[in-house]
LUMTORKOL-419192 format. One line per field, with one value per residue (C-alpha): residue number from 0; x, z, y. Coordinates in steps of 0.25 Angstrom, whole numbers, plus 5000, padded with zeros to 4 digits. Each point is the difference from the previous one (the first is absolute). Example, Ala and Ser with C-alpha at 12.3 -4.5 7.8 and 13.67 -1.06 7.14 Angstrom:
! residues 2
num	c(0_1) .
c1	c(5049_5006) .
c3	c(5031_4998) .
c2	c(4982_5014) .
***
This chain:
! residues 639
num	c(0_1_2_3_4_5_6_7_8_9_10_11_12_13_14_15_16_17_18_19_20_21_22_23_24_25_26_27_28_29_30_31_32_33_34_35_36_37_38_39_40_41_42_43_44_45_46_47_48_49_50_51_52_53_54_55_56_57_58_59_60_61_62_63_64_65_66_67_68_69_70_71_72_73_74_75_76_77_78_79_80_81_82_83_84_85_86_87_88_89_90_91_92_93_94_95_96_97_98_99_100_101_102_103_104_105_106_107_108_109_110_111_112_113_114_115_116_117_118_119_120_121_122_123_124_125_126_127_128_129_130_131_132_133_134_135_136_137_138_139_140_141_142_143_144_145_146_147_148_149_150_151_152_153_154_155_156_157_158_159_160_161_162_163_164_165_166_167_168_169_170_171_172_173_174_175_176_177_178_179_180_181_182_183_184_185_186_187_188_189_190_191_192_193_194_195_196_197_198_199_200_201_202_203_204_205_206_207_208_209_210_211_212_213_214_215_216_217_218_219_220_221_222_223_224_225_226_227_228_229_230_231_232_233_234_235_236_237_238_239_240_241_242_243_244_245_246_247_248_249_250_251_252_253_254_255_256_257_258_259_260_261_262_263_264_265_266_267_268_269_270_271_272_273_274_275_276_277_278_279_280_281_282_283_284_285_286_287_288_289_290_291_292_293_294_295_296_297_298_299_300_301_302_303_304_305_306_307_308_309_310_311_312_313_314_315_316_317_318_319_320_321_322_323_324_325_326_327_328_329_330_331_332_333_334_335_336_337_338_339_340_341_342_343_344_345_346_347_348_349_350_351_352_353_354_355_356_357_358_359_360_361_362_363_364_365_366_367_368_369_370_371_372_373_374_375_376_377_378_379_380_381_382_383_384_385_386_387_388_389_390_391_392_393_394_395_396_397_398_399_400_401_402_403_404_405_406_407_408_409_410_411_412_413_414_415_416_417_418_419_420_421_422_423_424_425_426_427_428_429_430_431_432_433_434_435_436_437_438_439_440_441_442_443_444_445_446_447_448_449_450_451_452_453_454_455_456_457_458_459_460_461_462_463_464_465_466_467_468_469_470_471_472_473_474_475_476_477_478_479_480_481_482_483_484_485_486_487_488_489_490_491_492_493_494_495_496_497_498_499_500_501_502_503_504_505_506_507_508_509_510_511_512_513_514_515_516_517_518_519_520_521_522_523_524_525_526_527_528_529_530_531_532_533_534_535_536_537_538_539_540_541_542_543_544_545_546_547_548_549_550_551_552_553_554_555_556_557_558_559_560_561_562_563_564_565_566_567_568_569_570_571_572_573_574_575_576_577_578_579_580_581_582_583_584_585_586_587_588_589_590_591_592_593_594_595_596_597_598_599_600_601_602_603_604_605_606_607_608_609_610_611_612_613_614_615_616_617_618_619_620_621_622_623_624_625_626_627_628_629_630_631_632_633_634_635_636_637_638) .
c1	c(4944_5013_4995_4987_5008_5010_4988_4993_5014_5003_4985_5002_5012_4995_4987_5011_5007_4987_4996_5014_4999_4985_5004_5003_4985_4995_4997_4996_4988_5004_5012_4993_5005_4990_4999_4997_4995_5006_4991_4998_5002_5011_5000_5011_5000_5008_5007_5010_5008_5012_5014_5012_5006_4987_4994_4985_4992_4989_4988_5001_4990_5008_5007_4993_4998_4988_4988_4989_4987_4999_5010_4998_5009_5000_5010_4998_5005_5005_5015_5000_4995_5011_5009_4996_4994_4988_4994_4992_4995_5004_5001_5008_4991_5005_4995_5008_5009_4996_5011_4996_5011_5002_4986_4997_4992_4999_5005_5003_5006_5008_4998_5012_4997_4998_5013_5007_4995_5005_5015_5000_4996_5010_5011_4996_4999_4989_4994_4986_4995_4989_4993_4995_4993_5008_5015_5008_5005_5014_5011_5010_5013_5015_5008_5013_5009_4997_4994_4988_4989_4988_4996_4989_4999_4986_4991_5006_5005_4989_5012_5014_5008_5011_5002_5000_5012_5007_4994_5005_4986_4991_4989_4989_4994_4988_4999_4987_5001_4999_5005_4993_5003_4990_5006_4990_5000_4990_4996_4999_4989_4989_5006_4999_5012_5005_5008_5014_5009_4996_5010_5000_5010_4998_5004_4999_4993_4996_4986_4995_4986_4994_4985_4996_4988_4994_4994_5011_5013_5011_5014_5011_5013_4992_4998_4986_5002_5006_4997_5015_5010_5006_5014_5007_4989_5007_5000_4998_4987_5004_4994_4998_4987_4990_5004_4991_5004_4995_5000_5000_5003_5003_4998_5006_4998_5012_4997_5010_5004_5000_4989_4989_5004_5016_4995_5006_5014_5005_4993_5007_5014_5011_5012_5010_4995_5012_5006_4988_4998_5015_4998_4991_5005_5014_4992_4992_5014_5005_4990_4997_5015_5000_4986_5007_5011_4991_4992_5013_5006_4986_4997_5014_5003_4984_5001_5013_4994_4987_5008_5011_4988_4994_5011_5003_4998_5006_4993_5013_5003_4984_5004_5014_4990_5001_4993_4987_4992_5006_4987_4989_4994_4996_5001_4984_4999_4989_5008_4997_4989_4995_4987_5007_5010_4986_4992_5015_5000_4982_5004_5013_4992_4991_5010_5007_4986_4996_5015_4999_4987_5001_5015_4992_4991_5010_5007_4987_4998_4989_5004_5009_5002_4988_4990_5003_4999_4999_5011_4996_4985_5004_5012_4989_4989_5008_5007_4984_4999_5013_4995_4993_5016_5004_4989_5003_5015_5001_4989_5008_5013_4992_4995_5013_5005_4988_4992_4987_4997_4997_4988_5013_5010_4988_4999_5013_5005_4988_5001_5015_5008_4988_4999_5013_5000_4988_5005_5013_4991_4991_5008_5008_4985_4998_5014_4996_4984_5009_5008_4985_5007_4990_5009_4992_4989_4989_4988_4993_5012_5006_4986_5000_5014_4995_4988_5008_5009_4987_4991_5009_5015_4997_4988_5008_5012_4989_4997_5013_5003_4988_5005_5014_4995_4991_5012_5009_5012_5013_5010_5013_5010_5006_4995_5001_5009_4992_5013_5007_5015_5009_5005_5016_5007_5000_5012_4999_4995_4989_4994_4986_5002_5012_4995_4986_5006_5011_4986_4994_5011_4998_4986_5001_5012_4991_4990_5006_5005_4984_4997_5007_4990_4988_5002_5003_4988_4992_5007_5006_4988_5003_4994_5003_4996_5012_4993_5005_5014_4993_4993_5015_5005_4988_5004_5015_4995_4991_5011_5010_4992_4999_5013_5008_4989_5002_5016_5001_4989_5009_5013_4990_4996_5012_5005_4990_4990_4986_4992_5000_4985_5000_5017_4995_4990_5008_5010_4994_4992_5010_5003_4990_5008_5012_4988_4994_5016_5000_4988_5007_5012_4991_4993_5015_5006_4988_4988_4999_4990_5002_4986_4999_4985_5006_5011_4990_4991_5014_5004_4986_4997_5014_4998_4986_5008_5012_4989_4993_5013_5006_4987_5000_5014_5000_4987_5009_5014_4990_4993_5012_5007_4988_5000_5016_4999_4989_5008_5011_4996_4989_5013_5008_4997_4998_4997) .
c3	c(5028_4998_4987_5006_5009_4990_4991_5012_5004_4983_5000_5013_4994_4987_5007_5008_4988_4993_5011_5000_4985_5002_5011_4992_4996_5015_5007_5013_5004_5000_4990_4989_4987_4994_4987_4995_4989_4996_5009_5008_5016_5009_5013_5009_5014_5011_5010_5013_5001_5005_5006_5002_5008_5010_4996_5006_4988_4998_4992_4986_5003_5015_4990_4995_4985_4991_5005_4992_5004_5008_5004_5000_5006_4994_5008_4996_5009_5015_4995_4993_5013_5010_4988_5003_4988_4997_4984_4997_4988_4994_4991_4989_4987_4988_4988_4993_4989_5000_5001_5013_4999_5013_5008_5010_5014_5009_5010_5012_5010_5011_5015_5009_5005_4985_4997_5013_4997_4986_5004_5010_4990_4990_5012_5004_4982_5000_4988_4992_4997_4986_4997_4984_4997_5012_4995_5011_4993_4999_4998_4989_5004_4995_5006_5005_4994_4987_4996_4991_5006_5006_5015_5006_5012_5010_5000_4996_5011_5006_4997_5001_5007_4994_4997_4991_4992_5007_5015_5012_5005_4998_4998_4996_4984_4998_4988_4995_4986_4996_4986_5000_4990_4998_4992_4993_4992_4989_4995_4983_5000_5009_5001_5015_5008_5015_5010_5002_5005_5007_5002_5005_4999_5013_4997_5006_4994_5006_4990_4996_4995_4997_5005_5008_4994_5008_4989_4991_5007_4991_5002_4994_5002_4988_4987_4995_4986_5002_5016_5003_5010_4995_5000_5009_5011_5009_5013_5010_5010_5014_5013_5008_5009_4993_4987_4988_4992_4988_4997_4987_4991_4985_4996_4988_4995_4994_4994_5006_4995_5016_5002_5012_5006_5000_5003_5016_4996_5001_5014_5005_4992_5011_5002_5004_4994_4997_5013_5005_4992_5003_5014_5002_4995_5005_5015_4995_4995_5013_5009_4990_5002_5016_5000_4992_5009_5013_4996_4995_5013_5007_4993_5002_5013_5005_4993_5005_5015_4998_4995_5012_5009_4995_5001_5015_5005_5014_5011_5004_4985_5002_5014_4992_4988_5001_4988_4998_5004_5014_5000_4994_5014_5001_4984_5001_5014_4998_5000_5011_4994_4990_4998_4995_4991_4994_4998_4992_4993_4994_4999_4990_4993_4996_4996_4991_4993_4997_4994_4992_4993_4998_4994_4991_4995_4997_4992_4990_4999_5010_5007_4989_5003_4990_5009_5011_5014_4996_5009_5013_5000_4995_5011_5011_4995_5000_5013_5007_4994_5003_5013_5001_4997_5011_5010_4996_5000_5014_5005_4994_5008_5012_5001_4997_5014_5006_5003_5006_4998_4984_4999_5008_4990_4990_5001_5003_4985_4997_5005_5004_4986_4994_5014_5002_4985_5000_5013_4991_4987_5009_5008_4984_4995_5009_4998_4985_5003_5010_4987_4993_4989_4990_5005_5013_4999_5000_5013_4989_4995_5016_5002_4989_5003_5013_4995_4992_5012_5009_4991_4992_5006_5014_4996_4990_5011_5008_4990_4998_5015_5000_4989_5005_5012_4998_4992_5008_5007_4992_5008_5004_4994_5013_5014_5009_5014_5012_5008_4988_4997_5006_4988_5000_4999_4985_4992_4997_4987_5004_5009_4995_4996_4995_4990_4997_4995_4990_4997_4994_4990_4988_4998_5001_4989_4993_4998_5002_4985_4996_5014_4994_4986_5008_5011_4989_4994_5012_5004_4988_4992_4990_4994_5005_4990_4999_5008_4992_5007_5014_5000_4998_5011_5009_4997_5003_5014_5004_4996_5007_5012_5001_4999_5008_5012_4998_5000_5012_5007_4998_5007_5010_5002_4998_5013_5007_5001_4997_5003_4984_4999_5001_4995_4987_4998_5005_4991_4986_5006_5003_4986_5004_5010_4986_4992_5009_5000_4986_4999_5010_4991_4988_5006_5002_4989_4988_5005_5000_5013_5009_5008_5012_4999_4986_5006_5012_4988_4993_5012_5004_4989_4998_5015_4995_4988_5008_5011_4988_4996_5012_5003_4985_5000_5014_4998_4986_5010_5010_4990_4994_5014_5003_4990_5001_5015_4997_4988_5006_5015_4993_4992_5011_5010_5014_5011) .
c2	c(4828_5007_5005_5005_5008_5006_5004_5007_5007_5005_5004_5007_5007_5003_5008_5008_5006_5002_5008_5006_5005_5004_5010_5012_5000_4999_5013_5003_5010_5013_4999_4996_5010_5009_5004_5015_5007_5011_5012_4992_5006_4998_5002_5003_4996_5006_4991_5003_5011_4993_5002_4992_5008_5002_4986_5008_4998_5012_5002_5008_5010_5002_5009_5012_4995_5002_4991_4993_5003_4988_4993_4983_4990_4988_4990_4986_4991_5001_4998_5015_5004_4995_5004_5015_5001_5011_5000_5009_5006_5014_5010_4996_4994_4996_4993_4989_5003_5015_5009_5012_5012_5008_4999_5010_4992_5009_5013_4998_5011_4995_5004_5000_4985_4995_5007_4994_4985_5002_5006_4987_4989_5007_4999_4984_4996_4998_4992_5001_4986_5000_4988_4999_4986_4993_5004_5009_5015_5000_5009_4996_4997_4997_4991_5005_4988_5008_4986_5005_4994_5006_4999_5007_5008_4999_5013_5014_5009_5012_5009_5005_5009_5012_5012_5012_5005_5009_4996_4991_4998_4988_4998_4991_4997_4991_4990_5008_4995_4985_4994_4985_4991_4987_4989_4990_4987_5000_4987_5002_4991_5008_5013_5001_5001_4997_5010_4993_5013_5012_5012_5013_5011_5010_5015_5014_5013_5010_5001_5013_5005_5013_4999_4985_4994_4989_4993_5002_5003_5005_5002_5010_4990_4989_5005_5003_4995_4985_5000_4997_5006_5013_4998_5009_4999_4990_5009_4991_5002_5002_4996_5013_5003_5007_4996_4995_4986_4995_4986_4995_4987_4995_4987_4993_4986_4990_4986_4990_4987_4994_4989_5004_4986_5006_5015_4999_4994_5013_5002_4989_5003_5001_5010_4989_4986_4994_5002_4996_4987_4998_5002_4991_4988_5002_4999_4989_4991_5004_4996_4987_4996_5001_4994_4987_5001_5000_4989_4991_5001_4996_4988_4998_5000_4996_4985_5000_5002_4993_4986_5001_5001_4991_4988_5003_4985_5000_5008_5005_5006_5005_5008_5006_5006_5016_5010_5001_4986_5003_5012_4988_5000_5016_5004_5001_5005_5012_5013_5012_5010_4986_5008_5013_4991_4995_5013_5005_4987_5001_5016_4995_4991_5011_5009_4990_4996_5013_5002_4989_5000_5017_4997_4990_5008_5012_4989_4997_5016_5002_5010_5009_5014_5003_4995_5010_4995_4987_4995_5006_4995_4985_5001_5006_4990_4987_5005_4998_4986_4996_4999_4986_4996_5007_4995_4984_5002_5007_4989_4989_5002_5006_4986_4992_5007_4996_5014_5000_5015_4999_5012_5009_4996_5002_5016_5003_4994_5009_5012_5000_5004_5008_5007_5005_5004_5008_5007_5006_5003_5006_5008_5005_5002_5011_5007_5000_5004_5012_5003_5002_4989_4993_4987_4999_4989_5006_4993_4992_4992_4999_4995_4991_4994_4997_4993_4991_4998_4998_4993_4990_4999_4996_4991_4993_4999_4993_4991_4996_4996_4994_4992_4999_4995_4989_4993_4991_5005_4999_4987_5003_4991_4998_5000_5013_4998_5003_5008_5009_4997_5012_5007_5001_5014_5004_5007_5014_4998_4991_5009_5004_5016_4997_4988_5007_5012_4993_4993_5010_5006_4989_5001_5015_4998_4994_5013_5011_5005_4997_5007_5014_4997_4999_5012_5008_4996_5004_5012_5007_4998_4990_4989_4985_4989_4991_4988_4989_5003_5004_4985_4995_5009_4995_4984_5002_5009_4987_4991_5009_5001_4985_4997_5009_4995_4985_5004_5008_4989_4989_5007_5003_4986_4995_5008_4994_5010_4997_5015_5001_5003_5016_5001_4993_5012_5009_4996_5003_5011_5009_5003_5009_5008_5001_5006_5012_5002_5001_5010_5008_5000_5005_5009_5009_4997_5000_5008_5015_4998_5013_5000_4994_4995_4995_4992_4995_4993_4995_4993_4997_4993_4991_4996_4993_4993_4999_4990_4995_4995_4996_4990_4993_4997_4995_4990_4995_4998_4995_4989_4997_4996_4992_4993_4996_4996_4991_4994_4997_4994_4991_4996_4995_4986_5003_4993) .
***
C-alpha cells in the first residue's frame, strides 16, 4: 500500500515538472508570435496618450495628428478598458524588413485650440504610446550609474519646450519627425522573422517643400536622391496658431540575437533591482525572525498555561485561577453589530480568494504584461465568482450567533463592499468624463460591470448562503453565561485604540518596500512582473496578520476581557489606516501631481485599495484568532 502511494506521489511529481519544462512552448490567445516574410505589412497601432504627471489618459487623435481614413478601435478585453486604454489603428504602414527613409503623411495646419491642446500636453509630458505586433514603443535610455546596460522609457514625448539662440522666450517644439527602429529574429531555416524590439527616436524639423502634392507630398528638408534628412535642416517645428506641420517617419530594420520568448526582459528591466532585491529580503528576514520569535514565546507560554490549568485539583486553587480561563464562560458571547462582523468577514473571504488565485495565475505567466489587461479582467471576473465564498462564509458565522435574519445579512455581503466601491469609482468616473479623458469608462462597460455584479456576484452570494446555511451551526467549545462578567479596568495599553493601532504596524512592515514597487508600477508608468516575490510578500502578510492578532488577543484575554470579536478584526485591519498613510507620503514626495482633479482620482483611488486592504487583512487576523480561542478553551477542563 505504502509503495502504491509513493508511486502515485513520484508520478504526480514527475507530470509536474514535465509540465514545468513544456511551458516555454505554451502560449496564450492573443500572444502567440507571428512570423513575417520579408514585405510583409506591419501595422502600427496607436494607444493612450498618457501623463505621469496628470495620470488622465486621452485619446491619440484628441491631438491634431494625421488621421487614417477610418478610424477602428479595436480593445480586446474589459481590462484595457478600465486601464484607460484606446487602440486604434493609424497611419503609419510599414513592410517587413524593407528599409522606408523620411516618409511624408500628412499637413495639417493648427487652429488656436489645436495649438493650445498641443502647448498643454507639452507642459503636463505628455507621452505617445505605438503599438507594433503587441510590443510597446520605446525610447532608448542610458542608465545613470554609467552601467551599460539598456533600459527603455514608455511612449516618446509630444514635445519639448526651449528656446532660440539668443532669446529668453519659450516656446513650444513638436516631435514632427520619427526615427523607428524594428528589431527582428530570423529563423535560418524558413527565412521568416519575428518582431522582438521596437524603438523610436522623436525629433523636431521644421519641414520645407516647394509646391504640396497630395498624392505625392515632397519635402525640401529630405534629400531627393537617397530620401534621407539633409544635414543642417534640424530647425525645430514650433507650435504657434496658424502654423503648418508636417509629419513624417523613416524606418530601418536590425536583426537581433534576442529570442521572441525574451523580447520584454528589457520592458521589464528595472532602474534599481539590486536595491530592490536586497530590499526585499532584508524585510522578509526581519519579519521571518520576529514571526519565529512571536510564535516561540506562544507555544511557550500557552502549554505552560493550558498544563497549570489543567492540574488545578482543589476548588479553592480553581476560585484563585486569573488569566484567560477566567473569560471561558463569555469568550463566545455574540459581539454587538454580530451581523455587520459577518458581512466583513464573507466580503474578506472574497477579497482574499480572488487575491490568491490572480497571484497564482501571474505566477504561471497568465497574466504577463504581453497580454495587456489580462490582470484587471481576471481580478474583476474572479472578484464576481468569489462571491458564493463570500455568501457561505458570512452565512456560516451568521448562524454560529444564532441570526434569524439570514436573506438581510444575504444582501448586505452583496451589496455592501461592491456598493460603497462603485459610489467612489463613479463619483472619479465622471471627474475624469468632465476632464473629456479616454480613462472615463465608457456606459457600455459601466453597464456591463453592473451586469456582472447584477447577474452573477449576488446570485452566487445567495447560493453561498444558502449553502452556508443549510450546514450545521459551528459549537462553541464551551458554554456561554446567561449574565456577562463585568469587565475589569484595563492598562493604557490594553485599551482598544491604543492596541489596534500597534496592531497594524507588523503586517504593514511586512509590505511596504513591495508597496513603493507596485505604486510606481501603477502611478509612474512602469511595468510590474516580479510576482514571484510579491506571492512571498503576500504569504509573510497572511502570516504576519495572523500572528500579531493571536499575540495581542491573548493579552487581551489574559486581562480578562473577552469583547475580542471586532478588536481581532480591527487589529490586522488597520494596516490599512498605515497604508493610505503611506500613499499620502508618496504622493508629496515621488509624484509631480499639480492638478486638483488629478490629486482627487489619486487619493480616490488608494481610499478604495486602502478599504480593499483593510477588509482582507482583518478577515485573516479575524480567522486566525478564531481559530486560537477555539484551540486553546477546547484544551483546557472545565467544569
Amino acid at each position: 500500500m505504502k509503495m502504491d502511494k509513493r508511486r502515485s506521489m513520484l508520478l504526480l511529481i514527475g507530470i509536474f515538472i514535465s509540465l514545468l519544462s513544456s511551458a516555454h512552448s505554451f502560449y496564450l490567445p492573443g500572444v502567440a508570435p507571428r512570423d513575417f516574410q520579408t514585405g510583409d505589412p506591419l501595422n502600427i497601432k496607436v494607444n493612450k496618450l498618457s501623463s505621469t504627471k496628470t495620470q488622465l489618459p486621452y485619446d491619440y487623435y484628441f491631438l491634431k495628428y494625421c488621421r487614417p481614413a477610418k478610424i477602428v478601435n479595436s480593445a480586446e478585453n474589459l481590462g484595457e478598458v478600465l486601464r484607460g486604454d484606446r487602440i486604434e489603428n493609424s497611419v503609419y504602414t510599414f513592410q517587413m524588413r524593407q528599409e522606408q527613409p523620411c516618409q511624408v503623411i500628412c499637413k495639417q495646419k493648427l487652429d488656436a485650440e489645436s495649438a493650445k491642446k498641443f502647448k498643454e500636453m507639452i507642459d503636463d509630458e505628455y507621452r505617445v504610446n505605438l503599438i507594433l505586433d503587441n510590443l510597446p514603443v520605446a525610447v532608448l535610455r542610458q542608465r545613470r550609474d554609467g552601467i551599460q546596460s539598456i533600459t527603455y522609457e514608455h511612449g516618446f514625448r509630444i514635445g519639448f519646450k526651449g528656446n532660440y539662440a539668443g532669446s529668453k522666450e519659450e516656446k513650444y517644439f513638436i516631435n514632427n519627425h520619427l526615427s523607428f527602429r524594428v528589431m527582428y529574429h530570423k529563423d535560418p531555416e524558413t527565412d521568416t522573422a519575428r518582431i522582438v524590439g521596437f524603438e523610436v527616436t522623436p525629433n523636431s524639423i521644421n519641414h520645407e517643400y516647394k509646391e504640396w502634392d497630395e498624392k505625392n507630398p515632397q519635402v525640401t528638408t529630405c534629400n531627393e536622391n537617397t530620401k534621407n534628412l539633409v544635414p543642417g535642416s534640424t530647425v525645430p517645428q514650433e507650435v504657434e496658431t496658424d502654423k503648418e506641420v508636417v509629419f513624417t517617419y523613416d524606418v530601418s530594420f536590425q536583426e537581433s540575437n534576442v529570442k521572441w520568448a525574451s523580447r520584454w526582459d528589457t520592458y521589464l528591466l528595472m532602474n534599481d533591482d539590486q536595491i530592490h532585491w536586497f530590499s526585499i529580503i532584508n524585510s522578509l528576514m526581519i519579519v521571518l525572525f520576529l514571526s519565529g520569535m512571536v510564535a516561540m514565546i506562544m507555544m511557550r507560554t500557552l502549554y505552560r498555561d493550558i498544563a497549570n490549568y489543567n492540574q488545578l485539583e482543589t476548588q479553592d486553587e480553581a476560585q484563585e485561577e486569573t488569566g484567560w480561563k477566567l473569560v471561558h464562560g463569555d469568550v463566545f458571547r455574540a459581539p454587538t453589530n454580530s451581523g455587520l462582523l459577518c458581512v466583513y468577514v464573507g466580503t474578506g473571504v472574497q477579497i482574499f480568494g480572488m487575491t490568491l488565485v490572480t497571484m497564482i495565475f501571474a505566477l504561471l505567466g497568465f497574466l504577463s504584461p504581453s497580454n495587456r489587461g489580462g490582470l484587471m479582467t481576471a481580478m474583476v471576473l474572479l472578484w464576481v465568482f468569489m462571491g458564493l465564498l463570500a455568501g457561505y462564509s458570512s452565512a456560516r458565522f451568521y448562524k454560529m450567533f444564532k441570526g434569524t435574519e439570514w436573506k438581510r445579512i444575504t444582501l448586505k455581503t452583496a451589496f455592501m463592499f461592491p456598493g460603497i466601491l462603485f459610489a467612489i469609482f463613479f463619483v472619479l468616473n465622471a471627474l475624469i468624463w468632465e476632464e473629456h479623458s479616454s480613462g472615463a469608462l465608457p456606459f457600455s462597460t459601466m453597464l456591463a460591470l453592473v451586469c456582472l455584479w447584477f447577474g452573477i456576484s449576488v446570485p452566487l452570494v445567495f447560493v453561498g448562503s444558502y449553502l452556508g446555511y443549510k450546514k450545521p451551526a459551528i459549537e462553541d467549545p464551551v458554554k456561554t453565561n446567561k449574565i456577562p462578567r463585568q469587565v475589569p479596568e484595563q492598562a493604557w495599553y490594553m485599551k482598544p485604540a491604543f492596541s489596534i493601532l500597534i496592531g497594524g504596524i507588523l503586517p504593514f512592515g511586512a509590505v511596504f518596500i513591495e508597496l513603493f514597487f507596485i505604486l510606481t508600477s501603477i502611478w509612474l508608468n512602469q511595468f510590474y512582473y516580479i510576482f514571484g516575490f510579491l506571492f512571498i510578500v503576500f504569504l509573510i502578510l497572511i502570516i504576519t496578520c495572523a500572528e500579531i492578532t493571536v499575540v495581542l488577543c491573548y493579552f487581551q484575554l489574559c486581562s480578562e476581557d473577552y469583547n475580542w470579536w471586532w478588536r481581532a478584526y480591527l487589529t490586522a485591519g488597520s494596516s490599512a489606516l498605515y497604508l493610505f498613510l503611506y500613499s499620502v507620503f508618496y504622493f508629496f514626495t515621488k509624484l509631480e501631481i499639480s492638478k486638483l482633479v488629478s490629486g482627487i482620482l489619486y487619493f480616490g483611488y488608494m481610499l478604495i485599495a486602502s478599504y480593499a486592504f483593510f477588509v482582507l487583512t482583518g478577515t485573516i487576523g479575524f480567522y486566525a484568532c478564531f481559530w486560537f480561542v477555539r484551540k486553546i478553551y477546547s484544551s483546557v477542563k472545565i467544569d
